[in-house]
RODO-2510 file (C-alpha; in nm, 4 decimals, decimal comma):
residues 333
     n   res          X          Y          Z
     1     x     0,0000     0,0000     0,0000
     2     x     0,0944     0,3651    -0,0712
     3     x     0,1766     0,5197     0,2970
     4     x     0,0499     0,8963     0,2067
     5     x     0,0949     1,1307     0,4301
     6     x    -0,1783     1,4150     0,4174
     7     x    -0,1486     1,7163     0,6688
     8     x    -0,4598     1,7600     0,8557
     9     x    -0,5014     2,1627     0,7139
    10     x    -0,5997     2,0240     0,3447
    11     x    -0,8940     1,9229     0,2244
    12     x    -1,0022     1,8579    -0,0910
    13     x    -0,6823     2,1137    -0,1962
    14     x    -0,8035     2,3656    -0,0562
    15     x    -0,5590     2,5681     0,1936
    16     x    -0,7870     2,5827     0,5049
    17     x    -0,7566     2,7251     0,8872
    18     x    -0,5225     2,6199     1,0655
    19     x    -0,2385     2,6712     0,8364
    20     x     0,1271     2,7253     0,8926
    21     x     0,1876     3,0534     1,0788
    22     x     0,2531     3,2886     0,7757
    23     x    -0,0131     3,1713     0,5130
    24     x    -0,2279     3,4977     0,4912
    25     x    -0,6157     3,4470     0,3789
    26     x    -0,5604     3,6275     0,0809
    27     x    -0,2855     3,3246    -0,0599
    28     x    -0,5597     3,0471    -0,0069
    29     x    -0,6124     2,8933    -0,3524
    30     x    -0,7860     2,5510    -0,4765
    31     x    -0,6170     2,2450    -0,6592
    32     x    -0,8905     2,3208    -0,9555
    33     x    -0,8010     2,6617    -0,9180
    34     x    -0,4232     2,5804    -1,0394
    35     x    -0,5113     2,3527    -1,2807
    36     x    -0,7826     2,5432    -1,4527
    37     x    -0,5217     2,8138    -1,4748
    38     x    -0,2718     2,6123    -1,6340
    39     x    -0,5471     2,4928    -1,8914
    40     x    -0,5935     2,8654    -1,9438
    41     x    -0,2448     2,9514    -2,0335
    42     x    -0,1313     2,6105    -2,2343
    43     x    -0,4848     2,4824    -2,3293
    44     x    -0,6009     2,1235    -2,2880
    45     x    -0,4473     1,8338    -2,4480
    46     x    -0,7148     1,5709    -2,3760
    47     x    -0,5583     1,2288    -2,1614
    48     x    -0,2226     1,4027    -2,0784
    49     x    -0,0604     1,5815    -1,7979
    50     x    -0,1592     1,9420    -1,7613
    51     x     0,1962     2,0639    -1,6682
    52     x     0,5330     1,8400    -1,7556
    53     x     0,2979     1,7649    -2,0413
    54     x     0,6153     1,6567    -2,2961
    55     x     0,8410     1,3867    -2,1305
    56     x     1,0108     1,0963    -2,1783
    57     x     1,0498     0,7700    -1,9967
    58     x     1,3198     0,5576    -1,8014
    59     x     1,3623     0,2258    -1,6220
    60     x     1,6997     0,1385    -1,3432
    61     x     1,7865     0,1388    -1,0247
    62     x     1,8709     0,2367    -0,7286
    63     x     2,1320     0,1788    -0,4250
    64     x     2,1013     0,3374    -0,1319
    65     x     2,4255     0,3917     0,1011
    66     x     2,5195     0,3296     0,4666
    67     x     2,5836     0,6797     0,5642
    68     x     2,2304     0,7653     0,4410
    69     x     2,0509     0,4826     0,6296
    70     x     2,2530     0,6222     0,9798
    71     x     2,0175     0,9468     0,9203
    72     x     1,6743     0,7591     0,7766
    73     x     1,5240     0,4222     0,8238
    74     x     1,3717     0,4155     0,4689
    75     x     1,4166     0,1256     0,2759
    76     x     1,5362     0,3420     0,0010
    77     x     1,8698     0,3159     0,1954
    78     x     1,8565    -0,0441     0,2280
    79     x     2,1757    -0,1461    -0,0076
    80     x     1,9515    -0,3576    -0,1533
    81     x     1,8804    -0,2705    -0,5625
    82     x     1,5475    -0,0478    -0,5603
    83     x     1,3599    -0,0700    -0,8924
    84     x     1,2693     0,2395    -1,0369
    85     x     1,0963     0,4012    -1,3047
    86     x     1,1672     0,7435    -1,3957
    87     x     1,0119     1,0241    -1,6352
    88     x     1,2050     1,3281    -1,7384
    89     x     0,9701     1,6352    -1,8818
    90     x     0,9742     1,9955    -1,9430
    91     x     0,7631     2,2249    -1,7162
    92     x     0,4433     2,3843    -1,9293
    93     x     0,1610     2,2192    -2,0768
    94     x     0,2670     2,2734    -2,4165
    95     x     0,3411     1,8990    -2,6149
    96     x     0,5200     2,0630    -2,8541
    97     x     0,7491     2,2812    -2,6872
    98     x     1,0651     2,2992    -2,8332
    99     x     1,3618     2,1394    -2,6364
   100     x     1,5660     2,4722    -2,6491
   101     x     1,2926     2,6709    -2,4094
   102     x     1,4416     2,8045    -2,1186
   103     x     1,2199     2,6499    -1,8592
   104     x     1,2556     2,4083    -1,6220
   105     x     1,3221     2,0227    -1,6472
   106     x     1,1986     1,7763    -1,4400
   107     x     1,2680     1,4201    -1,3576
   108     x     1,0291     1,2126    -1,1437
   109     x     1,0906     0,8833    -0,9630
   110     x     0,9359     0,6170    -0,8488
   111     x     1,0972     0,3661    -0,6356
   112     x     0,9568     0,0353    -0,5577
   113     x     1,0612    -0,0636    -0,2103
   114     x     1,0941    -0,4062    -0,1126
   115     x     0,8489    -0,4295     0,1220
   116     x     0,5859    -0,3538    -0,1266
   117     x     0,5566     0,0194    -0,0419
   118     x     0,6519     0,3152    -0,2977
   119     x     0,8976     0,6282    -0,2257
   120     x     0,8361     0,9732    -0,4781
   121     x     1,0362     1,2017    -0,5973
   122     x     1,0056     1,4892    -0,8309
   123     x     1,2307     1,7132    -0,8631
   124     x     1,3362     1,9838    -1,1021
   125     x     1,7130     2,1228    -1,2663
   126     x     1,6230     2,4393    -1,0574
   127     x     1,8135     2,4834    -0,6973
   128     x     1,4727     2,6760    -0,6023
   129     x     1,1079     2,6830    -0,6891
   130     x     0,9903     2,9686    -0,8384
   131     x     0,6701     3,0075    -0,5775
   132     x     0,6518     3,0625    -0,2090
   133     x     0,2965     3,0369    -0,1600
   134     x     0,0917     2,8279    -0,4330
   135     x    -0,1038     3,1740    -0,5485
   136     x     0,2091     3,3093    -0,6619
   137     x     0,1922     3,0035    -0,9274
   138     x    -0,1392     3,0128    -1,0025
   139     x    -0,0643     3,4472    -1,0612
   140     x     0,2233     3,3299    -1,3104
   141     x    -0,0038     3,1325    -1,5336
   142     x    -0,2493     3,4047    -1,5026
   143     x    -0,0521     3,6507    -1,6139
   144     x     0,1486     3,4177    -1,8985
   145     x    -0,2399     3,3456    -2,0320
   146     x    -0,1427     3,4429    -2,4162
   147     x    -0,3132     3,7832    -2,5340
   148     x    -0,6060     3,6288    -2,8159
   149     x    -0,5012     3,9830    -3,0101
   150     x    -0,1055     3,8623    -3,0233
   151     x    -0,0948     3,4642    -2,9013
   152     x     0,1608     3,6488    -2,6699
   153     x     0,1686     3,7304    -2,3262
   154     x     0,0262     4,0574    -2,2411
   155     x     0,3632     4,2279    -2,1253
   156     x     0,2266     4,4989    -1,8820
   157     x     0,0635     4,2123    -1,7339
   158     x     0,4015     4,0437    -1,6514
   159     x     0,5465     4,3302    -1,5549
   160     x     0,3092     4,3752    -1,2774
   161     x     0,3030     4,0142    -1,1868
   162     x     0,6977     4,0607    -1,1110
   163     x     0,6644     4,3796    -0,9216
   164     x     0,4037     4,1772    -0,6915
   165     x     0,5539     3,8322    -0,6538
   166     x     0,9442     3,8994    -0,5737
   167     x     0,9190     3,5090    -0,4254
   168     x     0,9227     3,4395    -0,8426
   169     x     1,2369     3,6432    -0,8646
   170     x     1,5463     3,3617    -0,7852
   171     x     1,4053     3,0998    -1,0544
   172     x     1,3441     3,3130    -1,3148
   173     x     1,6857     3,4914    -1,2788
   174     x     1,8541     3,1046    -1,2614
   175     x     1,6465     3,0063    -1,6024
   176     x     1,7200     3,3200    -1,7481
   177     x     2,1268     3,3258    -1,6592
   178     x     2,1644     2,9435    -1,7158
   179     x     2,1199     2,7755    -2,0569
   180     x     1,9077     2,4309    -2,0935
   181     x     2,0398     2,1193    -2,0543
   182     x     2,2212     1,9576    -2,3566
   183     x     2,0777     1,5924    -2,2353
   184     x     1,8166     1,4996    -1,9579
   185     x     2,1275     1,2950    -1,8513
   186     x     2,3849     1,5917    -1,8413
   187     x     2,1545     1,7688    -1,5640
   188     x     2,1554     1,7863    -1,2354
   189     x     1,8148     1,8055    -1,0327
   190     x     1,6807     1,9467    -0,7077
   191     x     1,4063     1,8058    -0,4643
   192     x     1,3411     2,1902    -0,4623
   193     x     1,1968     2,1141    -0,0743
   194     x     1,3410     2,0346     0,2622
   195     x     1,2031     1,6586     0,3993
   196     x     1,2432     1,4910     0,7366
   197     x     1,4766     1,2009     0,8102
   198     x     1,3734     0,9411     1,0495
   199     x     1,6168     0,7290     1,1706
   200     x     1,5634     0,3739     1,3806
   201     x     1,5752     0,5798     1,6886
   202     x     1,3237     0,8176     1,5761
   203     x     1,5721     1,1288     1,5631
   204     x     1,4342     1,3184     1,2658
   205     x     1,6818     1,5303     1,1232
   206     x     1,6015     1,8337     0,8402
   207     x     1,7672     1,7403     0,4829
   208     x     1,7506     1,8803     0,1068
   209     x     1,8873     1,6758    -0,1563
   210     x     1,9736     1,6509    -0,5497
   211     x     2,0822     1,4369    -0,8023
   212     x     2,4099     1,5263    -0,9622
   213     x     2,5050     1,3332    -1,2842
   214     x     2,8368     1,1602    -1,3158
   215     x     2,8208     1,2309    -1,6928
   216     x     2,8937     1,5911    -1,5810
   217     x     2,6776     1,8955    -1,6191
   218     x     2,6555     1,9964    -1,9418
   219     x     2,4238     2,2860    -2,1081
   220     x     2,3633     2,3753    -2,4518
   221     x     2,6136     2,6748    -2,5922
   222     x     2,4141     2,9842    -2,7068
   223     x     2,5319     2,8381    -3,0958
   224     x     2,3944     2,4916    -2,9857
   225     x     2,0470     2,7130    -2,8204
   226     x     1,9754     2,8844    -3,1774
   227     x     2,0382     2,5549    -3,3897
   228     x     1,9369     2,2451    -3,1883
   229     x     1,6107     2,0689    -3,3296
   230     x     1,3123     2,0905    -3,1438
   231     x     1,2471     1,7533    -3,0244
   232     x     1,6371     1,6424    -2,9514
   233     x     1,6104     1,5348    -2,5410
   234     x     1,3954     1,1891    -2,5625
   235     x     1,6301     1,0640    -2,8425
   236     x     1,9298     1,1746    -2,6653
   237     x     1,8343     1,0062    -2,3694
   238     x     1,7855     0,6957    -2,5453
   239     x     2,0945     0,6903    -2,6959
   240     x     2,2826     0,7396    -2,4448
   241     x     2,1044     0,4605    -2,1930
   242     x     2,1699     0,2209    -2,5039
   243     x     2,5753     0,3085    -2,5063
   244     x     2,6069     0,2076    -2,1077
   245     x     2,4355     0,3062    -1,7719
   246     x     2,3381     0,6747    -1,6927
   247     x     2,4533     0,7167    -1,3194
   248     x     2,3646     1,0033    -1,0848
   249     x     2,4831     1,0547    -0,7259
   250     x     2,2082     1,1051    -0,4790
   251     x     2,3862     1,4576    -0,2333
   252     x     2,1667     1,4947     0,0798
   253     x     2,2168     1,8510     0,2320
   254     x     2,2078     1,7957     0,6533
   255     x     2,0059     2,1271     0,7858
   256     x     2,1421     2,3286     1,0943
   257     x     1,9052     2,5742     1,2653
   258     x     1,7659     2,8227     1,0931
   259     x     1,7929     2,6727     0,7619
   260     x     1,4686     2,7506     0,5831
   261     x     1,2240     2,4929     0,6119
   262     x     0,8826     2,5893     0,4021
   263     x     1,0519     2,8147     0,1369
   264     x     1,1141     2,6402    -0,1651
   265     x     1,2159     2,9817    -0,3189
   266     x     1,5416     3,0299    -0,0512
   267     x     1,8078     2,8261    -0,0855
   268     x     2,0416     2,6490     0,1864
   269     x     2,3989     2,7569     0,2004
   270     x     2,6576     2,5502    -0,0041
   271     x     2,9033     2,5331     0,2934
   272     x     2,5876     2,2574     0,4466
   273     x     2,7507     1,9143     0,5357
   274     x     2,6246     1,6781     0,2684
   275     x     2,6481     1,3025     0,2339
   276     x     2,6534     1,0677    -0,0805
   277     x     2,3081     0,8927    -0,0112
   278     x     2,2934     0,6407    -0,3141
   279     x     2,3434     0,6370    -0,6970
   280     x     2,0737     0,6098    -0,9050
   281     x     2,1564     0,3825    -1,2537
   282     x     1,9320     0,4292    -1,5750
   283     x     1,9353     0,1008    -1,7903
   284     x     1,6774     0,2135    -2,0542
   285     x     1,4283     0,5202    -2,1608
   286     x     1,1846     0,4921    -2,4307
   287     x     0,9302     0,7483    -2,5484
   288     x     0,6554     0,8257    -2,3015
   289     x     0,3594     0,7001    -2,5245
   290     x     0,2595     0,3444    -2,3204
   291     x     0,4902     0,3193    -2,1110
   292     x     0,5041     0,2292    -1,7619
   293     x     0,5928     0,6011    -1,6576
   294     x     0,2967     0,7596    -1,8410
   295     x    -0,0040     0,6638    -1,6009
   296     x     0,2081     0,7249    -1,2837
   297     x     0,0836     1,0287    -1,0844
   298     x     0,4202     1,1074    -0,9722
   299     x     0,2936     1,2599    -0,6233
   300     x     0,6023     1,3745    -0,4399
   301     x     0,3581     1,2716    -0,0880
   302     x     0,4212     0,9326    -0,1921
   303     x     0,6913     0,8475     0,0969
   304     x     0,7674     0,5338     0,2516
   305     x     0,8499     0,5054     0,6119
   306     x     1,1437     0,7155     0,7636
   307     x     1,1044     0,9881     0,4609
   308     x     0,8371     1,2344     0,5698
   309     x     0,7289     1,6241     0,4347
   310     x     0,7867     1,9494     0,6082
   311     x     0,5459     2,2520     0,6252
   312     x     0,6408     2,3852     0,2906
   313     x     0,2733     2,5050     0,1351
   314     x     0,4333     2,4473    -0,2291
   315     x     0,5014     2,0904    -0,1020
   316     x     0,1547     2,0043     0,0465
   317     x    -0,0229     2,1583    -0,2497
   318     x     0,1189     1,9906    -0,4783
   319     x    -0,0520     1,6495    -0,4076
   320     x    -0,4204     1,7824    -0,3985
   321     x    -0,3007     1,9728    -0,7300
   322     x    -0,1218     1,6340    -0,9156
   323     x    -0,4525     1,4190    -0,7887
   324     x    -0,6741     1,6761    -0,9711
   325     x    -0,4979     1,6846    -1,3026
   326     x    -0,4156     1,2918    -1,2613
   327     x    -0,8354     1,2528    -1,2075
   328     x    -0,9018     1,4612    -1,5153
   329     x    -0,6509     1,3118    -1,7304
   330     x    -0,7843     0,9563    -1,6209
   331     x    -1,1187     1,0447    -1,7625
   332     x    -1,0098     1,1302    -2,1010
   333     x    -1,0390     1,4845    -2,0249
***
C-alpha cells in the first residue's frame, strides 16, 4: 500500500484554517483553481498531464548507502537494488514545446521498495522553486495566459506580476542566466523542498537533496540554443542509456538551525555538510507514449516510512493539485 501522508489543514486542496503561521487568507487557492489556470495559459491536451505535459520515460535502479541509512530508516537506503521508473519532462503544458525553451526540467521517480511500499520524488534542474505560496503560481499562469489579439503574453501584465511576486524572482533569474540542458542525462536536479529524516531511533533530522550526474553537467552553448532541433532530449536520452548506464549521485544537504524549512524559493547555504546517499543507474528510456511512466501520478507525498514532508505550502499543495490533473486526465479529459 501507498503510505500517504496528508497534513490535517488540506482538504479537498483547498488551503484551510489552521495553516502554517505565515499563510495569509488572501494566498488560499484551490487544486482546480491551479489547474484550470494552467489549462488557461497552455490549453487542454485531452488524456495528458496538464503541466510536464512533454516527457520521456526511463527504467533502473537504485542503491542506497550506509551513511544515508545512519540518518533515515527508509528502505530506500537499504543497499539492496530499488527498482525504479523514472520520467524526465519539461515544465508547461505545451506537447510541442521545443527542447531549447528556457524552462525548467523535471525528472520524477518512483521507487519500488521491497516491502511492497513506494517512495516519490520529483524534482526539477532548478536549486529553487519559483513560488513561495501556491497563489504566486497560479498568478504566473495568469498573467502568462497568451493575449487572443497577439498569441503572446500581455507584457504589462508580466510586468506587474513581477513587481508583486518577488518570491518568483530567484528561478526566473537562474532560467534566465543558465542555458538548458544539452541531455536529460547531463543535468543535475533538485528536490526543490526540505524533507524529514527518520532514523531507527526516531531522531528526525532536516535534509535537502539533489541528483548530480556523473556524466557531468553539461548545457547547450548559445550556438547549440539557436540551432538544436526541437524535439532532440527523448532521443538523446535513449541513446545514451543504449551506449552504457546513466549514473547520478544522490547529495543529501544535513540542515542546521535556521535553515529555511517551508521556502522552496530560498536556498540552503553551499558550505551545508552533505552526504553521498545512493546512486541512481538508468538502464533504458523509451518514449513516453505506453509506457510504464505515463499513467504514474508522480505525487512527491508518496513516501515510505522514515522519509516524511515538512510545512512547505508548495510541497503540500502539490498532491491535492497532481490528484486533480491525474483525475481529469484519467477520464479522457
Amino acid at each position: 500500500m501507498q503510505n500517504i501522508k496528508s497534513p490535517k489543514w488540506m482538504l479537498a486542496g483547498v488551503l484551510v484554517l489552521g495553516a502554517p503561521l505565515g499563510m495569509a487568507a488572501q494566498d488560499e487557492v484551490t487544486a482546480d483553481q491551479v489547474v484550470q489556470a494552467i489549462e488557461g495559459t497552455f490549453g487542454v491536451t485531452p488524456g495528458e498531464r496538464r503541466n510536464h505535459t512533454k516527457g520521456a520515460c526511463a527504467h533502473g535502479e537504485f542503491v542506497g548507502s550506509p551513511e544515508a541509512a545512519a540518518y533515515s530508516r527508509s528502505g530506500l537506503f537499504s543497499g539492496q537494488r530499488i527498482p525504479v521508473v523514472a520520467r524526465f519532462s519539461l515544465s508547461g503544458g505545451n506537447p510541442k514545446v521545443p527542447d531549447t525553451a528556457k524552462s525548467a526540467r523535471g525528472m520524477a521517480l518512483q521507487f519500488k521498495l521491497a516491502d511492497g511500499g513506494l517512495q516519490h520524488m520529483s524534482m526539477l534542474n532548478t536549486p529553487i522553486f519559483g513560488a513561495m505560496h501556491p497563489r504566486t503560481f497560479r498568478d504566473l499562469m495568469v498573467a502568462t495566459k497568451p493575449d487572443p489579439a497577439t498569441g503572446k503574453p500581455d507584457p504589462e501584465k508580466i510586468k506587474a506580476f513581477k513587481a508583486g511576486h518577488p518570491d518568483n524572482l530567484a528561478q526566473s533569474e537562474f532560467l534566465a542566466s543558465n542555458n538548458p540542458p544539452a541531455s536529460y542525462a547531463t543535468s543535475a536536479y533538485w528536490g526543490i523542498h526540505t524533507f524529514q529524516f527518520i532514523n531507527r531511533e526516531n531522531k528526525t533530522t532536516l535534509v535537502r537533496w539533489r541528483f548530480v550526474p556523473q556524466d557531468g553537467v553539461k548545457r547547450l552553448s548559445d550556438d547549440e540554443l539557436k540551432s538544436s532541433a526541437p524535439n532532440f532530449l527523448e532521443q538523446a536520452l535513449i541513446d545514451r542509456s543504449r551506449q552504457g548506464p546513466v549514473r547520478w549521485d544522490m547529495m543529501v544537504s544535513i540542515g542546521e538551525p535556521g535553515d529555511p524549512e517551508d521556502n522552496p524559493t530560498l536556498a540552503w547555504p553551499e558550505s551545508r555538510r552533505q552526504i553521498k546517499a545512493g546512486t541512481l543507474t538508468i538502464s533504458s528510456a523509451m518514449p513516453q507514449k505506453g509506457a510504464e511512466c505515463e499513467k504514474i501520478n508522480f505525487d512527491p507525498l508518496v513516501m515510505g516510512d522514515g522519509i516524511a514532508p515538512t510545512n512547505d505550502p508548495i510541497l503540500l499543495f502539490r498532491s491535492p493539485a497532481y490528484a486533480f490533473s491525474f483525475a481529469k486526465r484519467l477520464g479522457g479529459l
